[in-house]
N, C-alpha and C positions, 0 to 999 in steps of 0.2 A: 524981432518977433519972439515972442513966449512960447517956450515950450513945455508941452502938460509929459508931466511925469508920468509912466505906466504906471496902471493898477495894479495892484499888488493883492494876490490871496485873502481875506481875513482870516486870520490865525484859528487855529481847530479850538481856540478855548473861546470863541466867540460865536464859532457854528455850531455849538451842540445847545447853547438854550433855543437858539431860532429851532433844529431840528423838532426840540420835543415840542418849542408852540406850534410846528406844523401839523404833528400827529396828532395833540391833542384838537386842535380845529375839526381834521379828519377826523378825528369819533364823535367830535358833537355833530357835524353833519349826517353820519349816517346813522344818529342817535343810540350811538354806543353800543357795547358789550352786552349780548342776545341775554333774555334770562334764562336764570336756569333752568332746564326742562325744556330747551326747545325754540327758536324763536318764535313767539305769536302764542306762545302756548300758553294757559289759565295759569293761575296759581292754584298749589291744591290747598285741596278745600280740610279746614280743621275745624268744623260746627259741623254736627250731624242733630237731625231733631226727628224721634221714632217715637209714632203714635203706637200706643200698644193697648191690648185690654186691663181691663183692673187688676187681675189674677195675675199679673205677670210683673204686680208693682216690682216683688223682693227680687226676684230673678233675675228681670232685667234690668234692673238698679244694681244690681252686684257685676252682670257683666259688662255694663257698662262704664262701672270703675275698673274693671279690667281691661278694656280696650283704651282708655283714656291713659291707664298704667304702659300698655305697651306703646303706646303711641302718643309722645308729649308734646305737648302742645294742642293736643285734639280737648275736645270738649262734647260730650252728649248731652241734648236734652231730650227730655221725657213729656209726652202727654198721656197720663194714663185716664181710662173713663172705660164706658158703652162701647162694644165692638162697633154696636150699630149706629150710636152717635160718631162717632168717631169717623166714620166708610162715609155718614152724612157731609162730613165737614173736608173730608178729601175731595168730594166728588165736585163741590163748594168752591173747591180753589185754596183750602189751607195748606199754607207751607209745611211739606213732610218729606221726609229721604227713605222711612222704612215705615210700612205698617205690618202690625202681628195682632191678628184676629181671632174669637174664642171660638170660631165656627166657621166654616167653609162657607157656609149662606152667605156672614157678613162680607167676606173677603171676594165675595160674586159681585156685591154691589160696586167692588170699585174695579174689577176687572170688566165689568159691564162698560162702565166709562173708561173703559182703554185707557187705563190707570196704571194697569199692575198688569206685567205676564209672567205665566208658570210660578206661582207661589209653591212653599214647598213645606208641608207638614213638619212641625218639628216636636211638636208633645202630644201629648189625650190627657184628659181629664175629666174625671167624676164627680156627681156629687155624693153628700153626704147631710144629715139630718143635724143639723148645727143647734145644741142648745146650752142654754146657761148653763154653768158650774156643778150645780146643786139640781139641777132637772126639777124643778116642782112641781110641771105637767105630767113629770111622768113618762114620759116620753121613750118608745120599747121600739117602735117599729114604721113605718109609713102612714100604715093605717091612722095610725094614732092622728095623725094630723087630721083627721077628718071628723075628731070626735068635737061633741058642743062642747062650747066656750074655750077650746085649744085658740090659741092666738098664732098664729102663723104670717109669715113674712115671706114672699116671693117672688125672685125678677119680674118684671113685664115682660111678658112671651113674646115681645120684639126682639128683646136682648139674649143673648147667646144664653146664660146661666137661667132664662126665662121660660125658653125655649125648651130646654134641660126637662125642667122641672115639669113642663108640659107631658112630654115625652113617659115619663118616668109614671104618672101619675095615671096617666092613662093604660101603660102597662101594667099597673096593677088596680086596674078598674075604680080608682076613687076617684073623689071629684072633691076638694079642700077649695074652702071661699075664704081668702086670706083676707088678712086685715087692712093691709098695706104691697101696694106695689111699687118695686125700686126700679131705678134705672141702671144698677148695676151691681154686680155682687160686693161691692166692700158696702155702699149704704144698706145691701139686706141682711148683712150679717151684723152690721152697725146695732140693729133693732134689736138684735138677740144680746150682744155685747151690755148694752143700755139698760136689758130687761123688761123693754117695750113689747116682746111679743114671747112665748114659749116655746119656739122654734122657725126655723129657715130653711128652707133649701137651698144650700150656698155648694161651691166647690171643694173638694179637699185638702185642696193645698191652702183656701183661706182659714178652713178651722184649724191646720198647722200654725200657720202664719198668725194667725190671732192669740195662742196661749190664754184665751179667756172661758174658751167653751171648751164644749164635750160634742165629740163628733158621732154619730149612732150610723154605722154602715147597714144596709139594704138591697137585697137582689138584683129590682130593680133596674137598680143606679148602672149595669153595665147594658142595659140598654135606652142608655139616654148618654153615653159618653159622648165629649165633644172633642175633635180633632182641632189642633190651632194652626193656621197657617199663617206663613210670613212671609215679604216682598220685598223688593228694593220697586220704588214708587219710580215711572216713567218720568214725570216731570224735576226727580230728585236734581237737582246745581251739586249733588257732591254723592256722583252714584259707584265713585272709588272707596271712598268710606264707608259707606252705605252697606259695600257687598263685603268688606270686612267685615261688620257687625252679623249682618246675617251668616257668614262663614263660619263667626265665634259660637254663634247660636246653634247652628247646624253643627258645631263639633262635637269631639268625644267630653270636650271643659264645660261646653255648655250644656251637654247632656246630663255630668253630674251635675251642675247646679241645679238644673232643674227637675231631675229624680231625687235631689234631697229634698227638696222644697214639695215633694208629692206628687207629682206629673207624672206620669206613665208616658213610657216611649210608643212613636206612634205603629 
């Protein structure tokens, strides 16, 4: 009769590969090591995309190479245009994380649509009587816009800077029939820049921002100022970022920025 030899151990330098292919089984079944942040949790988000008004091209283009500075790998885009095209195309369903508006009114349109809550003031801004270099109109005072054959340029009184000039106009009892009507202040200042018209009612931070005209201040103009408010948008996918921007903006950093650039605090 045969006899079967006892088992013997397998030596410890043959149980330690078996070991690690058992653990390693075990993390692909319970599909591995959580990520970071949490198990189940998003990845954060580094695309932020802030619909803003035209006035705010230089400002917010500067702060947002300063948050992309403090924070790498992040990226801002910009839509700048019409407060009130702009509130149109939120309300529409376009992808946005922040809007900043020339005027409370526009900024009502998207909190209407349970869009946006509690927005919060972060500049004022006036106008100012924007004309070419060399003034060939003449051009002294408000009135002036109303004299014959002055060529004037002014928002569509839909539009925040439109709006302005409506305001302003009627506080000092004229009534100016412009030549052309824009859809936002960089195309109405555009017209002065071109030499297409001999004055505008633009903002003053754009006749800063332009270096091409001459800016003629007016009484008026501090009762037609418009307040700007800004949100982090309800439907934002990245309302982390989002409220950093608006934080930058609401700072004492983005207060200088935007009292250099001509803004008065609100």
């Amino acid at each position: 009769m045969l006899r079967r030899s006892p088992r013997r151990p397998l030596p410890a330098v043959l149980l330690i590969p078996a070991v690690i292919l058992a653990l390693t089984l075990a993390a692909c079944g319970t599909g591995g090591p959580a990520p970071a942040g949490g198990a189940g949790s998003a990845p954060r988000a580094t695309s932020l995309t802030v619909l803003a008004a035209a006035s705010l091209t230089g400002t917010f283009t500067e702060l947002g190479r300063r948050l992309e500075a403090g924070h790498p790998g992040t990226r801002v885009r910009f839509n700048f245009g019409s407060s009130a095209t702009l509130a149109q195309q939120i309300t529409e369903g376009a992808p946005a994380d922040v809007f900043a508006a020339a005027s409370p009114a526009t900024m009502k349109t998207v909190q209407d649509a349970s869009l946006a809550k509690s927005p919060a003031v972060f500049a004022r801004n006036t106008l100012e009587i924007a004309v070419p270099a060399d003034n060939p109109a003449g051009i002294a005072a408000l009135a002036d816009l109303a004299r014959p054959g002055v060529k004037v340029a002014l928002c569509a009184e839909q539009v925040p800077c439109g709006a302005a000039a409506a305001r302003a106009l009627s506080a000092a009892g004229l009534k100016v029939t412009p030549v052309t009507l824009e859809q936002d202040v960089k195309a109405t200042l555009t017209k002065v820049e071109l030499g297409e018209v001999d004055a505008a009612l633009v903002y003053r931070t754009d006749v800063i921002a332009s270096g091409k005209v001459r800016g003629i201040t007016f009484p008026e103009a501090g009762k037609a100022a418009n307040d700007y408010p800004i949100t982090v948008l309800s439907r934002s996918p990245a309302r982390d970022l989002a409220r950093r921007f608006v934080d930058l903006v609401l700072s004492g950093e983005g207060g200088d920025v935007l009292t250099k650039a001509g803004f008065q605090k609100p």
